[in-house]
Structure formats: structure tokens, C-alpha cells
N, C-alpha and C positions, 0 to 999 in steps of 0.2 A: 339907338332906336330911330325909324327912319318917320318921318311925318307925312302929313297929305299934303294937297295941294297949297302951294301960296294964295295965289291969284284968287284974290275974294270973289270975283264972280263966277268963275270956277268952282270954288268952291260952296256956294251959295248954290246954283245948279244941281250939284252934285246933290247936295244933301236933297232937295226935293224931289230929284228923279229917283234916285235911291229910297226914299219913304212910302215910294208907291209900286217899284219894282222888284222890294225885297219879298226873297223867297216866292219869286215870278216860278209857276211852273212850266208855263212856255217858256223860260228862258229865255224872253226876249222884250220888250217894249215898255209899256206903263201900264198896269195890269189894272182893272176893279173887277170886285168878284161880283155878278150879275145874279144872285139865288134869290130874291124876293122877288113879288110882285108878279108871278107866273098864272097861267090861265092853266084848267087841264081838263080835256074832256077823254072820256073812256069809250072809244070805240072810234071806228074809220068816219073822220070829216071831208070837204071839197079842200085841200089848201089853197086853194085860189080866191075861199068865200071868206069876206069879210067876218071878224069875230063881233057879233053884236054881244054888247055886254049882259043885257037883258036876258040871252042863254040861260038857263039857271044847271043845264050839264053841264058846263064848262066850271071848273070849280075854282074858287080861289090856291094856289100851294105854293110853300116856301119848300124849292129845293137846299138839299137832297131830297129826293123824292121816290117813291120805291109802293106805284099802287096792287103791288102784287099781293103781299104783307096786309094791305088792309083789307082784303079781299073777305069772304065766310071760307072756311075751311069745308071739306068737302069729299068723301069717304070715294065719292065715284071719278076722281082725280089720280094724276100719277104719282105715287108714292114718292116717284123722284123727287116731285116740285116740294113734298111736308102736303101734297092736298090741296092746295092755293091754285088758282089761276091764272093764268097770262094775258094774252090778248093782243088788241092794238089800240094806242094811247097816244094823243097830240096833247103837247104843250105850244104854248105862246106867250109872245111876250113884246113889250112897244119900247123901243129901244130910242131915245131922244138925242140925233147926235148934231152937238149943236156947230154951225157953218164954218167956227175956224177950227175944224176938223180936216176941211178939204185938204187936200195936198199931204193930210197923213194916210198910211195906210190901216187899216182896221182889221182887224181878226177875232173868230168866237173863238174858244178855246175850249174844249169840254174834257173834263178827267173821264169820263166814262158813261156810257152811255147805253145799256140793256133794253134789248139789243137791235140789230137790222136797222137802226137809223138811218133817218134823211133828214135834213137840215134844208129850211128854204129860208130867204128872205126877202120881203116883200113881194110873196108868191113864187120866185125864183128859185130852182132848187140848185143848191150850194155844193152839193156832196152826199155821199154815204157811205154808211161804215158799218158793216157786218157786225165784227166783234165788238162783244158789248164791253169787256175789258181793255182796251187799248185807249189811250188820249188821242186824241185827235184835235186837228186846228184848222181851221177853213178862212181864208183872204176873202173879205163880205165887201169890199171896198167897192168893186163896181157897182154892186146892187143896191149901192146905200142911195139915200135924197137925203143930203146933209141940209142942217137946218132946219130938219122939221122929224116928223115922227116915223118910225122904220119898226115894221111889223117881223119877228123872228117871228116861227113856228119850226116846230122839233116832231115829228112822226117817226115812232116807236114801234116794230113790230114783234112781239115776242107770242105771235098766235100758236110756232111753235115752243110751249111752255114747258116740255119733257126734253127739251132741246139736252140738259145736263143732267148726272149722275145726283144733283146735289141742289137746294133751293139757287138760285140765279136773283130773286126778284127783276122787275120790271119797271124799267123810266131811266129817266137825266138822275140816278143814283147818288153823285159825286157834285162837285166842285162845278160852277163855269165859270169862266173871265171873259170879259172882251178886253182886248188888247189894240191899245193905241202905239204907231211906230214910225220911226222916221222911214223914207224909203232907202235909204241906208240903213241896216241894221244886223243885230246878231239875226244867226238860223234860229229857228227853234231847238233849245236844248244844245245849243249851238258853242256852249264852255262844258270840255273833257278833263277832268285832270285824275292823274291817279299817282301815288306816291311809290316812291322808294329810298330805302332805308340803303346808306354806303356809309357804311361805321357811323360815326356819330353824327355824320350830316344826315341831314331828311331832304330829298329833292320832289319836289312836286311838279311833274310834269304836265305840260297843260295847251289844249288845243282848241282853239278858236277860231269858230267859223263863222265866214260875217255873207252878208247877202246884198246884193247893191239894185235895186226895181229902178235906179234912173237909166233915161239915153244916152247917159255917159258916164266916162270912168269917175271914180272916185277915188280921192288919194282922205286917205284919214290913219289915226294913229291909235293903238290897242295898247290902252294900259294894265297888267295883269296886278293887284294887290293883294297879299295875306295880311290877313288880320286876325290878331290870338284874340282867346277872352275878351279879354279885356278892350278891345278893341281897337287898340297899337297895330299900325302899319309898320311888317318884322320883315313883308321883303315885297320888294317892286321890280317889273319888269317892265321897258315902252318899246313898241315897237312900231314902224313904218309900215303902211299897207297899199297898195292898190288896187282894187275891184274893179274889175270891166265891168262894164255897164250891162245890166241883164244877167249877172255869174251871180257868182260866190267864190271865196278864194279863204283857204285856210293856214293857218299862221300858229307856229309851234316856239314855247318858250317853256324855261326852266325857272322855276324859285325854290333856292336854297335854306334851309333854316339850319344850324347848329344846335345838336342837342332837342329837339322837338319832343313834344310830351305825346306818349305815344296814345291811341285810340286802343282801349281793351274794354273786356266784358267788367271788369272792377272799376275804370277808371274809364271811361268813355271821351276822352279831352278831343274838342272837337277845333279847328281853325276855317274860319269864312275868306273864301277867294272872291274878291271883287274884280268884275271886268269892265271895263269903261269904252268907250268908241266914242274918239274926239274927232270933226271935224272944223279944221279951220279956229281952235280952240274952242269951241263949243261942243258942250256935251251933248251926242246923241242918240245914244244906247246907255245901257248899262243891266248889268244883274248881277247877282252874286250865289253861290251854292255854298253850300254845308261840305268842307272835304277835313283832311286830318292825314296822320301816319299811323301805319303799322303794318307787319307783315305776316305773309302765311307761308306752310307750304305743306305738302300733302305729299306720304311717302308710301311707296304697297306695301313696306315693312311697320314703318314705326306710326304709321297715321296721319294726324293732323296737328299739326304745330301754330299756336297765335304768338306774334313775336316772338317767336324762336324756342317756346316752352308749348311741349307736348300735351295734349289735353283731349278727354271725350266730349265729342258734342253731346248733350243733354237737347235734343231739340224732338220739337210734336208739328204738326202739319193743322195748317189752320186755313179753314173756308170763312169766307165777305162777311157776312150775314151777323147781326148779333141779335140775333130773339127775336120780339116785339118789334124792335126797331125795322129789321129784314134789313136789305139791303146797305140802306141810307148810311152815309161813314158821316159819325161826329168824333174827331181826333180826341177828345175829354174821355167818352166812354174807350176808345181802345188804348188810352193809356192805364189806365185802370184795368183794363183788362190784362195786359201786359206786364205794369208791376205786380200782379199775382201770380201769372205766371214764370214770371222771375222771381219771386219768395219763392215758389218750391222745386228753384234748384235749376229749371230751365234756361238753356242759354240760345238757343237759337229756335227759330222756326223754317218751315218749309209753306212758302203760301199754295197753296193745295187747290184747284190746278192752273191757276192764272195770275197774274198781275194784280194787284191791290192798288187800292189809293196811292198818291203818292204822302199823305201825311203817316202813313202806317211805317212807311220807311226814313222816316225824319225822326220820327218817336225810336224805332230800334236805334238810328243811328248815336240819338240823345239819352237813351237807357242805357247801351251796350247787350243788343243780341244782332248774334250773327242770324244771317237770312240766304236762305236755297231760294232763287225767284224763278218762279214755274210759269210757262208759258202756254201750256198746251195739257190737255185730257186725250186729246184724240187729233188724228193726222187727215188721212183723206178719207177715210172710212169713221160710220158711228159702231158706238156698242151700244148692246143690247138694254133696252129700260123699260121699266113697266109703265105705260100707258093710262091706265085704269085700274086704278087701287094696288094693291101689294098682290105678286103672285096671281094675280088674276087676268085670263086673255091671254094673247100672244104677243109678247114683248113686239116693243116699235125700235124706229130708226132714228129718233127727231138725232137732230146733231148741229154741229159745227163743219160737218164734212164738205158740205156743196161748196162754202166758199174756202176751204184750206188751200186749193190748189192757186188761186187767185191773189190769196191774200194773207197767205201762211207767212211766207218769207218776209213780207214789208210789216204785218205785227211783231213779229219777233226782233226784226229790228229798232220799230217804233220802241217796244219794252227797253231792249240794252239802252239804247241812247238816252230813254227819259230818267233811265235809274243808276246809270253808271258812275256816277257821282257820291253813292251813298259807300259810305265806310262800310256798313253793315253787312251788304250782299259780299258774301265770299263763295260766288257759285252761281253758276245758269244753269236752270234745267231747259230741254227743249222739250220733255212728254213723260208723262203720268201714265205705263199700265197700259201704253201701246201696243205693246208684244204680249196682252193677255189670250193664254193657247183659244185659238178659234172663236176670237171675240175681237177683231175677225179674222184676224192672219193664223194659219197651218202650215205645219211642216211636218214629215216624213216623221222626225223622233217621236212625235205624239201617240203613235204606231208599237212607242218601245216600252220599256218596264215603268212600272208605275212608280217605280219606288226611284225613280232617276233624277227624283230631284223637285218635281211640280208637289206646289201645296195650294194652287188652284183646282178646280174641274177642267177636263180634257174635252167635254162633250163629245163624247165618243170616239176619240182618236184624231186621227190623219182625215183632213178633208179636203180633196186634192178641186176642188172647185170651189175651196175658200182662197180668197187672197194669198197669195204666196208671201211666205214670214222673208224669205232673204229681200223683198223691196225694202226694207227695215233699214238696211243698211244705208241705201240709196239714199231716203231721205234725210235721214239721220245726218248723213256725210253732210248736204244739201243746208242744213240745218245749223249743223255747228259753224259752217264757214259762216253763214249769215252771224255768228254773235261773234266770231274772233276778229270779222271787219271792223264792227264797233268797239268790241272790249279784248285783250287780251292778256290784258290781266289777272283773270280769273279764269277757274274751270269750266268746261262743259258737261254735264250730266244728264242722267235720266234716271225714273224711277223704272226698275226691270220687272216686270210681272211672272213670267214664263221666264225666267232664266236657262233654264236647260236648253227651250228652243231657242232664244237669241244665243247662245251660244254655238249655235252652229251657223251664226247668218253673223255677218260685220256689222253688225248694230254695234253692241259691246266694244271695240277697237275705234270709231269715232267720237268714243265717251272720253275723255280726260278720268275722271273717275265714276263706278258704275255703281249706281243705287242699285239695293237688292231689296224691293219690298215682299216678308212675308219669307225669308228664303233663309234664315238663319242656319238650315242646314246642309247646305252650301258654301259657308264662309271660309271653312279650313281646306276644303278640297278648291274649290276653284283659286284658294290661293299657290296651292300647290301646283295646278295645275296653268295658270297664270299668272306667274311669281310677279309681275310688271304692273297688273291691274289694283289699282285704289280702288278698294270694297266699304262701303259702308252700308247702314241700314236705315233705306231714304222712306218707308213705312215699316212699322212693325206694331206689335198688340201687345199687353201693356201688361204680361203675364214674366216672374223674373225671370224666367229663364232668358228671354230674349235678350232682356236685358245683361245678363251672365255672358251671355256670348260677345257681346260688346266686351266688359270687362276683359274675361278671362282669352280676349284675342285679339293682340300688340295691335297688328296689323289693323282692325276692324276700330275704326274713327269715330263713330257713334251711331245714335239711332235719330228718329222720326215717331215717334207716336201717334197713332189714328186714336182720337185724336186730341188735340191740346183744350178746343172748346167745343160743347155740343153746338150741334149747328143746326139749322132746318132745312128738310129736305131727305131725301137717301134713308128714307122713316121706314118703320115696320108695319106690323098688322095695326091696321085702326083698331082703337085711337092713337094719334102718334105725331108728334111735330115733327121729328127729326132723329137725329143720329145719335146715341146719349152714351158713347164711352170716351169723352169729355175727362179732362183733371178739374174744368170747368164746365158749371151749367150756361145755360141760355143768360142766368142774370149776371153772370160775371165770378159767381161765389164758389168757392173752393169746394168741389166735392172729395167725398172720401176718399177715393183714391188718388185723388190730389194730392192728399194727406202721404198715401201708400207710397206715391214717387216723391213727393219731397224725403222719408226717411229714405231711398235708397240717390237720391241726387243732392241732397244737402247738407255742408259740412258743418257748422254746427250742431249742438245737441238739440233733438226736438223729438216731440212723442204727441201721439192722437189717441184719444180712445173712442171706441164704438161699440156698438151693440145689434144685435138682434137674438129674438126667441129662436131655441134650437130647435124647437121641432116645426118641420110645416114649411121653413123657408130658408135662407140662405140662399148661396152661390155655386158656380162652378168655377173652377182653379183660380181661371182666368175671367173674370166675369165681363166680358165684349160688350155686352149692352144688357137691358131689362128684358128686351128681346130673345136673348138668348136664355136666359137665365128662367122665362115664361116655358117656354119649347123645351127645358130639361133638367126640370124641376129637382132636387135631390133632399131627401129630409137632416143628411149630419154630413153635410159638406166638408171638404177641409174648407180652412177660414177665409173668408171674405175680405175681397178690398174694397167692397162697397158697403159696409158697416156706419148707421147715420149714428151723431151723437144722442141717442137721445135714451134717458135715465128715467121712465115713468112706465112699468107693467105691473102684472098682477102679483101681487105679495105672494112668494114661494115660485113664484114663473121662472122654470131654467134659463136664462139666458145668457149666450157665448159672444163674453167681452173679450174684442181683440184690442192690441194697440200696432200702432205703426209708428216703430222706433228706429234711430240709428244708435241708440243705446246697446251695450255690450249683453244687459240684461235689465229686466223687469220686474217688480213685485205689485198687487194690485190689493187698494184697502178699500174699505168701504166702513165712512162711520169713523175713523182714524182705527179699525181693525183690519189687518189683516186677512182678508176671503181667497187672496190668491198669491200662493207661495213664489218665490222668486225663482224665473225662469231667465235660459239663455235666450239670446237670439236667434231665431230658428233660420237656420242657410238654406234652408229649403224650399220653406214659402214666405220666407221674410217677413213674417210675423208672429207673434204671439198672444195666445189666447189662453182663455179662463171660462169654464163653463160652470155657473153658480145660480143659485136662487134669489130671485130678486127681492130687494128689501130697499124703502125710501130710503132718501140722504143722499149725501155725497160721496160719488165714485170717483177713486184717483190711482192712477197710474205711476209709478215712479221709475224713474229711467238710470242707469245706474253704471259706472264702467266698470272695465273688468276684475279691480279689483274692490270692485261695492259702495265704492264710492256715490253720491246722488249727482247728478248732470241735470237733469230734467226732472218735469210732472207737467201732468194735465189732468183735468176733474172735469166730470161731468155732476149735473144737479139736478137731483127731482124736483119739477116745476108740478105748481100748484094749477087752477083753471085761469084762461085767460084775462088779463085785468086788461091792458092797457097797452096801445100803439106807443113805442118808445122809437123816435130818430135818431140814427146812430151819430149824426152830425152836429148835433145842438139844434139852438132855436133859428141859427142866422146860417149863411153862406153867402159868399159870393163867386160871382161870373161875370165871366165876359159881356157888357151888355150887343153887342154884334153877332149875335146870333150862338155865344157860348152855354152848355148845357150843364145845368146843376144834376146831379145823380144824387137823389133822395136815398139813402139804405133805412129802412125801417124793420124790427123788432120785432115781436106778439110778445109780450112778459107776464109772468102774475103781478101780484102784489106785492109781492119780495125784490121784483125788478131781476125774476127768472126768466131766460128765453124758455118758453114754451115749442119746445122742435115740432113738435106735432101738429099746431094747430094749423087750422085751414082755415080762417074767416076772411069772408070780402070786405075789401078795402075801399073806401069812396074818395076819391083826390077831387077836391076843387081847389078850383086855382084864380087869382083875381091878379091884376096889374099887365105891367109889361110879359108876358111871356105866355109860350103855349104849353101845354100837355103833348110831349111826343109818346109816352106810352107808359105802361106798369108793366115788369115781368117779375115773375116770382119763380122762373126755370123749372115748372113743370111740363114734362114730354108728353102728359098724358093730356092737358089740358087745349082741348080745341075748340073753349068759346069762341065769345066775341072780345079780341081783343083792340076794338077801335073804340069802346065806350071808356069810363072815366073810374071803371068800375073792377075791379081784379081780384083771387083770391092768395090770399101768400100759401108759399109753399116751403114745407120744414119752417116753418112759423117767418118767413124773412119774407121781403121782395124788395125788389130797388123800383124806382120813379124818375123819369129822365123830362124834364120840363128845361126849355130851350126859351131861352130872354130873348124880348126885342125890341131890349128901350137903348136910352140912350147911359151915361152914366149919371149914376144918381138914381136912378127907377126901381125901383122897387116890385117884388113880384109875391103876395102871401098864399102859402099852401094851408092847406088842412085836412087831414087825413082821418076818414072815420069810420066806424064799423059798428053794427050793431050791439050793442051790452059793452063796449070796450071804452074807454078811458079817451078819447080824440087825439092829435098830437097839431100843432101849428108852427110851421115857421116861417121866417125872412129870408128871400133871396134877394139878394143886391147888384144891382150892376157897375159894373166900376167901369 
């Protein structure tokens, strides 16, 4: 086992530069994260005019910050945004950088920023960045007066607010750092390494780019180190460099391991590469990334292999946004959201249609789900959105088009390099649903049989003065070179909308492998037809057959699910948040059909039951959203996968209990009687039901293999009327005191300590000590109060509570939760 450095003051350095650099996202300098203490005013200011405090528009805000989400919702809004607002929004902020500063260089650093930013300082403007998804980093050094106080200001302009298909919210969303740096130093993002497996060694290949701002050369030395678990340095590389003054100069080396444990969806084993940059024995750089081994490879016959064993992707497509919150990314709530959706069976996602955080891809890489990372919705052209409420008016233009041609290529780059690091991504996409027929590219086949293949609308054929579909190719080409310069380790992809039409244009042939969203009937003929082409299903709707056609076709790798979590935005007829065929709601919680794909993605035994009255209501096959199931109503559907738990109707009331089992077979008691004889597994519509007369007590399911043996149950229970708010957590918790967030789940129960699924009462959170109220969601789509007050109603008797600490450790934060007639509940949150 090989050790660190000797040399105590070496290694004394080391460890301090490394306690403030670790897990640097600039990859590069001494990071602090800059999110308190921000000013914010909603609408166009002078940047040039001094911020007098006394302002009472300027508002105090701890980023992340996202004031779209708090906005009133709004029926005379684009259905696109969920109804919310956009606008234009200045932050600021007094940045203290004290004189023996001078002689370092300085940089803001920001994960993300929604959208059309400029960045000044000290009046000075720094830069701008169109997309609101990309990080970005801007050199403030000139503009700085070290020694004394130095005013940021951030101008936001997202006035066009239907810019996207899907809620976007608005503001400095994410993450900032200022980064402090020697003028010798790594690039940003500036450590590549990617692994490979040669029999039992693991080699880790690794590229290192350093950047030199003196007016002379620099000779200095690159030390590369892995380090397991544990923390044991298991292989070192040093190497000699010199930087001409003014360049950058890049430096490639190799670390060996034997036998290395490998990075899987079960076993996620992860190793840290630290990179050092010694001048003159002094250390003055360093950072470290998250890397590991394993391998893939992706075949047009046999599919998709993880370390050398064949396997479906089980993956859903997930949009930024989580409810209440909107926007604003706290890593707590989307790990949580994540382990649920890995309980039922999920292994990968597709981030749907941009770049995410980067702590969203530290979480896959520390969970084990693989990740499709999407760059693009739209190329140089917009598509079509509605404007002003759902279906009403004449769809608009807003987009991302004006600056694609500008700044397409250098984001898509930005994305590979800041993520190529992560184990998890096994896949680029460069575009989402570009080639949708005549939304806005046409071609000649649109002219042809209808039955060729399209399971979109044509809007009316061939439109010989729409954009021509064969430029498709062009950029596409254009596209993928930009990700293979930075990564080439992984695929290129796209999700395919119009397949028939890219099919006659070289879009498809620039793809490494071709997502087919929505095109499941397609899979066997195009494979035939292009025996060479990796097909999978990069969108699909959450009805089994689609999922059959994965199974029952070698070739066909997995699917994608529209989608993994309801999201806001992309909404239907008012009232409406958002997009609601989710395996999750808004709050994070398992919906029924959750249930529906955990039996067909989960390999232990498990079984759900659900209900609803047979006459009046139900689903259709595939039930897409509430929305659809509104517009085509059916009184004795076949059975539902959106079936709630809940066990309370009118005594003798028919009502059709399903389960969703991966059980061989089923019988259903009620009372410990028997009401429902024992049935198979239905292959048809993957579940099984019972239509019987409702009677109080306990309803249970029992799951059973083939030859009758018990595997499984699950009960539901008639609740009595609401008693009392129960916390699913206890009386205490703790968090992070730096800005970590507690997520409250709360209950409605009787007096038996029954969940109550039906009820609806408003919840009142007050909160005392260190911390704030960031929000209450209870994941109802229908619900478009006010959600900035302190005030919410649960929905299917739950809601969770997300209160964010900001003491120190030791602080203490006490909630209390209360409702009119019900029982109160209190607890501790602690900061450690």
C-alpha cells in the first residue's frame, strides 16, 4: 500500500488546500460557496446605481433561488410555464475580498443560472450566458478593489417565460462559488479520467490540463493519486510539466489497479483521483473527482451489457423542478427522490431536456443509476407552445433558437467536460424530438401513407417551405464531433420523434445509438432494415405493451418513461400544475402506478392494492395523465394503474379492487374471508382485479407462486374520521446545520393511528430557531393556491415539509404542525 507525502509541510498544505477544494465544481482553486446573504429585486434596475439598503423591493434571499415558483399562478399564462411567470430579476451581493488577495486570481463560478444572464461587477459587466442550464465561470480579477467591499450584481432575463415546453423556473437556481487561484493553475474542469478494464487490471486514464496567466514559463510537477474507500493511496503517478507563459499545456498519464471493485447498479464502489500541482515543492493547485471502473458496451443484436452482463434499462426521463420548491436543487430532497425511484425497480434516467445540477450526478454516481445526459430540446428553430392558457390563441415561438447557432456548440461542450467524470453517465444526447414532422422540419415522406410509421400529427403533410428535415443531418454531424472531442468514451444519441422522416435524412447514421421516442412499432422492422443500428426506447408511455416490446426484442436495450416524476409546467386544461403521469408526485411519494411498474421492474416479490367505484369512473388502458382520462371518460374500463389505496365507501358500494403483482397468482380476503377467488396473473394487462361490494375492515391481497405457495400481501384498512397529524419521522431529526434540509413526511390518521387516504385538511407549519420554511407540498396537480404562505392542504391524507437550517452545529430548529379539530404534532430538528 503506497502512502502520501512525507515532507510534513507538504503535507500540512495538502490537507488544507484539499478541505476547501474538495469536490470543487470548477475543478480548479479554493472554492467557498457564496449562497447567503443576497439582495433581490423583481423587475429591470440601473446596474450602475448604487443598492441603497433602505429599498424595501430588493428583498432579502438565500440562494438557490427560483422567483418564478413563488409567483400567483395564473389561468391567463402559458400552460407551458404550470401558469407562473417570468420576467426580469437582479440579484446582488458585497463581496469582502480582503488585500492579501492581490496577486491571486479570482473567479465567480455559477452552476446555473435561468436564463439570458449578465454578471457585472462593480458596475462592470463580466459576461453573459444565454442558457440557463450550462455552468459558467467568469475571471472578476480585474474588476475587483481588493481590500475593501466589491458589489456583484446578476441580471436575469427570462421575460421570455414560454421560452420551454416544461416549467424552467427563474433566477441564480443552483450552486455559486467564488474561487480563489494561483495564477498557475488547473483549467476549469481541467482532470479527465475514464477507465478501462484489460483482464484483471483496471487502468485509469487521466488528462490534465493546467493553465499558466504568468509572463513566464512555469516549470511545476502533476501529481495524479487514487485513493479507495477507505482512503489508502493504491496508485500514484508524478509527472514534469512546463507552461509557457500565457497557454495551457496538457499532460496524459495512466494509474493501474489490480483487481479493482467494480462500479454497478448493486454495488456502486466508487474511487477519488486526487490531482496536485506542485511548484518549487509547494502546493498550488489541487482537486479531486469522484471516478471508479466498469464497463459497457451496446450491441444492435444483443443490446446493452454493464460489465460484461446483459441487461434492460428500466429508466424514466426526469425534468429540474421538484414541486413547491420549483426550480431551486437541494441534493437531501433529490436523494430521496431517487431512492424511490430505485425501490421500484428503476435503474437509470434520462435528464429531459438539459443538463442538471451537478450534485444530481454525484447522487447517481453514489446510488448506482445509469444516466442519458441531454443537452438540447431544440436546435436553431423553436417549436410550437401555447402562449396563453392551454389550447387557446395561436401557438408562439419563445425558444432557445436565437442563440443556438452562437452558442450551441460551446454549451454542449461546456456539459461533456463538466460531467465527464461521473461513472454514471453512459450516454450523450445532443436533442429531444428535433425531427418532430413539421414542428418545424418537413420532408417529402410526410406526403406518404399514414400508416408508415408516424405516431405523432403530420399537420397536414409535406410543407415544402418548412425548414428542410435533411439539415438534420448536418447539425447532428456538427454536434456529435463537439462531444467525441471531449469524451469518447461513450455514446452519441438522440431521442427520434418522426422516425420514418429522419430516416431518410443522415440524422440517424451520426447517432452512435438511436433513441426512438413513442415508435415502438418500428423496433423490429427498422431493425431489419438496419441490422447495424442500436435501437432503444429514449421516451415511451407507461402502458405494457411498450414495455413487452422491450422485453420480447433481444435487440431493443430498454426504455425511458414520460415520466419518472410529475413535474410543473407542460399542464393541461386549468386547474393544473403540471404534467401528472409521474411513478412520482410533485411531493416525492409513490403513486399507483409506481406501484404498476415496480410489479413489472422488480425482482422480488411485492404486490399493491387499490381501489376505485366501478361505475362513474375509472381509466383508460394506458391512463397518460388525469387529463386524458377527463376528455374520455369510460364507465367499466379494463383495470387501472392509477388505482389510490384507499378502503372507505358506501356499505354494498361495487368497487373494483386491482393489485399490482409480480406474483404468479392472487387471492383477495376481506375480514380474513375470502371475497376474491384466486386468479392468475393477467399477461395482458398485468394485473388483476376483483369487482365486489364494499364492506368495513381489512382488505388483503395475497400474492402466491405458481404452485400456491404465499410470497407476498398487502392490506388496506378502513379509517375512521380524522384524529391527528402523525410525523413519519419521530419527534427529532437532524441536518446539516449549513444550509442542509430536513423533509418533514406527515400522515392524517384516526384514532387507531389509520392513515386516513382521503382526507384534505389544511396544515399550519410554524417554525422557531435556526432555520426557514422552504415550502409544503402535498402533490396535488389540481391545486393552484398560494403556495408561499406557511399554510397547505394534504393530499391523499400525506404532504412532506422541507425546512432548510441555518445555524451553526448545536442549533436547534422546533416545528409544529396544526390543523383545525386534529390532534397537533411537534418536533426537533438539530444541526450537527
Amino acid at each position: 500500500m503506497m502512502k502520501s507525502f512525507k515532507h510534513p509541510l507538504i503535507a500540512l498544505s495538502l490537507l488544507l488546500l484539499l478541505t476547501k477544494s474538495l469536490h470543487a465544481q470548477p475543478g480548479f482553486g479554493q472554492i467557498e460557496k457564496i449562497n447567503s446573504d443576497w439582495r433581490f429585486h423583481l423587475g429591470e434596475v440601473d446596474p450602475g446605481k448604487q443598492l441603497d439598503n433602505r429599498d424595501r423591493s430588493w428583498k432579502a434571499v438565500q440562494l438557490p433561488h427560483d422567483w418564478t415558483v413563488k409567483q400567483d399562478y395564473d389561468p391567463s399564462l402559458a400552460s407551458a410555464t404550470g401558469f407562473l411567470p417570468g420576467g426580469i430579476g437582479w440579484y446582488r451581493k458585497t463581496l469582502a475580498i480582503p488585500k492579501e488577495d492581490e496577486g491571486k486570481k479570482v473567479y465567480l463560478y455559477f452552476e446555473g443560472v435561468y436564463n439570458r444572464s449578465e454578471v457585472f461587477v462593480n458596475g462592470k459587466s463580466v459576461g453573459k450566458r444565454p442558457n440557463g442550464y450550462i455552468s459558467f465561470n467568469y475571471d472578476i480579477t480585474p474588476h475587483l478593489n481588493f481590500g475593501t467591499d466589491n458589489q456583484i450584481a446578476v441580471r436575469v432575463d427570462h421575460s421570455q417565460d414560454a421560452d420551454s415546453r416544461w416549467y424552467t423556473g427563474s433566477g441564480i437556481y443552483r450552486d455559486v462559488y467564488l474561487v480563489r487561484a494561483n495564477p498557475v493553475h488547473l483549467e476549469q474542469w481541467g482532470v479527465y479520467a475514464f477507465p478501462e478494464l484489460k483482464g484483471s487490471k483496471g487502468v485509469l486514464h487521466i488528462q490534465t490540463d493546467v493553465r499558466n496567466e504568468l509572463p513566464h514559463d512555469a516549470s511545476i510537477t502533476v501529481v495524479n493519486e487514487l485513493l479507495d474507500r477507505s482512503g489508502a493511496v493504491i496508485a500514484r503517478r508524478t509527472s514534469g510539466l512546463t507552461v509557457t507563459k500565457n497557454n495551457r499545456k496538457e499532460i496524459k498519464a495512466d494509474l493501474s489497479v489490480n483487481n479493482p471493485a467494480l462500479w454497478s447498479l448493486e454495488t456502486p464502489n466508487l474511487y477519488r483521483l486526487r490531482t496536485i500541482i506542485l511548484q518549487d515543492k509547494r502546493i498550488i493547485d489541487s482537486t479531486s473527482v469522484i471516478t471508479g471502473f466498469r464497463t459497457y458496451k451496446f450491441d444492435p443484436n444483443k443490446g446493452f451489457a454493464l460489465n460484461g452482463k446483459n441487461m434492460k434499462v428500466k429508466g424514466v426521463c426526469l425534468h429540474h423542478d421538484a414541486g413547491v420548491l420549483g426550480a431551486e436543487v437541494y441534493p437531501e430532497v433529490w436523494r430521496r427522490r431517487l431512492l424511490a425511484l430505485k425501490s421500484l425497480g428503476v435503474n437509470a434516467i434520462r435528464t429531459s431536456h438539459n443538463p442538471q445540477a451537478p450534485s444530481l450526478y454525484d447522487l447517481c454516481d453514489e446510488l448506482g443509476l445509469l444516466v442519458m445526459n441531454e443537452a438540447f430540446d431544440e436546435w436553431e428553430f423553436p417549436k410550437r407552445k401555447w402562449l396563453q392558457g392551454w389550447n387557446v390563441g395561436t401557438p408562439g415561438h419563445q425558444g432557445a433558437f436565437d442563440f443556438f447557432k452562437e452558442w450551441g456548440e460551446r454549451d454542449l461542450g461546456d456539459m461533456v467536460k463538466r460531467d465527464r467524470n461521473h461513472l454514471s453517465i453512459f450516454a450523450w444526447s445532443i436533442g429531444n424530438e428535433v425531427d418532430y414532422p413539421n414542428d418545424p422540419y418537413s420532408h417529402p415522406i410526410l406526403d406518404g401513407d399514414k400508416n408508415a410509421g408516424f405516431t405523432q400529427a403530420m399537420y397536414g403533410g409535406y410543407k415544402k417551405d418548412a425548414p428542410d428535415a435533411m439539415r438534420l443531418g448536418d447539425i447532428a454531424r456538427r454536434l456529435a464531433a463537439v462531444v467525441r472531442k471531449y469524451d469518447t468514451s461513450r455514446p452519441v444519441t438522440a431521442g427520434l420523434a418522426g422516425v420514418a422522416m429522419s430516416n431518410e435524412t443522415e440524422y440517424p447514421s451520426t447517432l452512435d445509438i438511436a433513441g426512438y421516442n413513442y415508435t415502438e412499432s418500428r423496433y423490429v422492422s427498422d431493425h431489419k432494415r438496419y441490422p447495424k443500428r442500436v435501437i432503444y426506447g429514449s421516451e415511451n408511455r407507461h402502458d405494457l405493451g411498450a414495455w413487452k416490446a422491450v422485453v420480447e426484442n433481444e435487440h431493443i436495450f430498454g426504455q425511458f418513461l414520460w415520466t419518472g416524476i410529475d413535474y410543473l409546467g407542460e399542464s393541461g386544461r386549468w386547474p393544473a400544475r403540471g404534467f401528472y403521469s409521474g411513478l412520482l408526485d410533485f411531493a416525492g411519494y409513490i403513486k399507483p402506478r409506481g406501484y404498476f411498474r415496480q410489479s413489472l421492474w422488480l425482482n422480488k416479490p411485492m404486490a399493491y392494492l387499490g381501489t376505485y367505484p366501478l361505475k362513474g369512473g375509472g381509466a383508460s388502458a394506458d391512463a397518460w395523465s388525469v387529463l386524458e382520462n377527463a376528455q374520455a371518460p369510460q364507465r367499466n374500463p379494463i383495470p387501472s394503474m392509477d388505482a389510490w389505496p384507499i378502503w372507505n365507501y358506501h356499505t354494498g358500494q361495487i368497487i373494483r379492487v386491482v393489485t399490482y403483482t409480480n406474483a404468479a397468482k392472487a387471492r383477495l380476503e376481506l375480514n380474513g374471508t375470502v371475497v376474491g377467488q384466486t386468479k392468475d396473473y393477467d399477461q395482458k394487462t398485468g394485473i388483476i382485479y376483483w369487482d365486489i361490494p364494499y364492506a368495513d375492515g381489512k382488505l388483503e391481497v395475497i400474492g402466491m407462486d405458481a404452485a400456491g405457495r404465499e410470497t407476498v400481501r398487502h392490506r388496506l384498512q378502513s379509517s375512521k374520521r380524522s384524529y391527528a397529524i402523525k410525523v413519519l419521522q419521530g419527534d427529532q431529526m437532524q441536518v446539516r446545520g449549513d444550509g442542509g434540509v430536513a423533509q418533514i413526511e406527515l400522515q392524517i390518521v384516526d384514532e387507531n393511528g389509520v392513515p386516513v387516504v382521503n382526507a384534505d385538511d389544511e396544515i399550519t407549519c410554524e417554525i422557531a430557531g435556526s432555520g426557514r420554511l422552504l415550502g409544503m407540498e402535498a402533490g396535488d396537480n389540481s391545486d393552484v393556491g398560494d403556495y408561499t404562505d406557511n399554510k397547505q392542504r394534504v393530499f391523499q391524507g400525506r404532504m412532506i415539509v422541507y425546512i432548510q437550517s441555518n445555524g451553526k452545529p448545536g442549533d436547534e430548529v422546533m416545528v409544529r404542525l396544526s390543523a383545525p379539530w386534529l390532534k397537533s404534532s411537534s418536533m426537533k430538528i438539530k444541526c450537527r
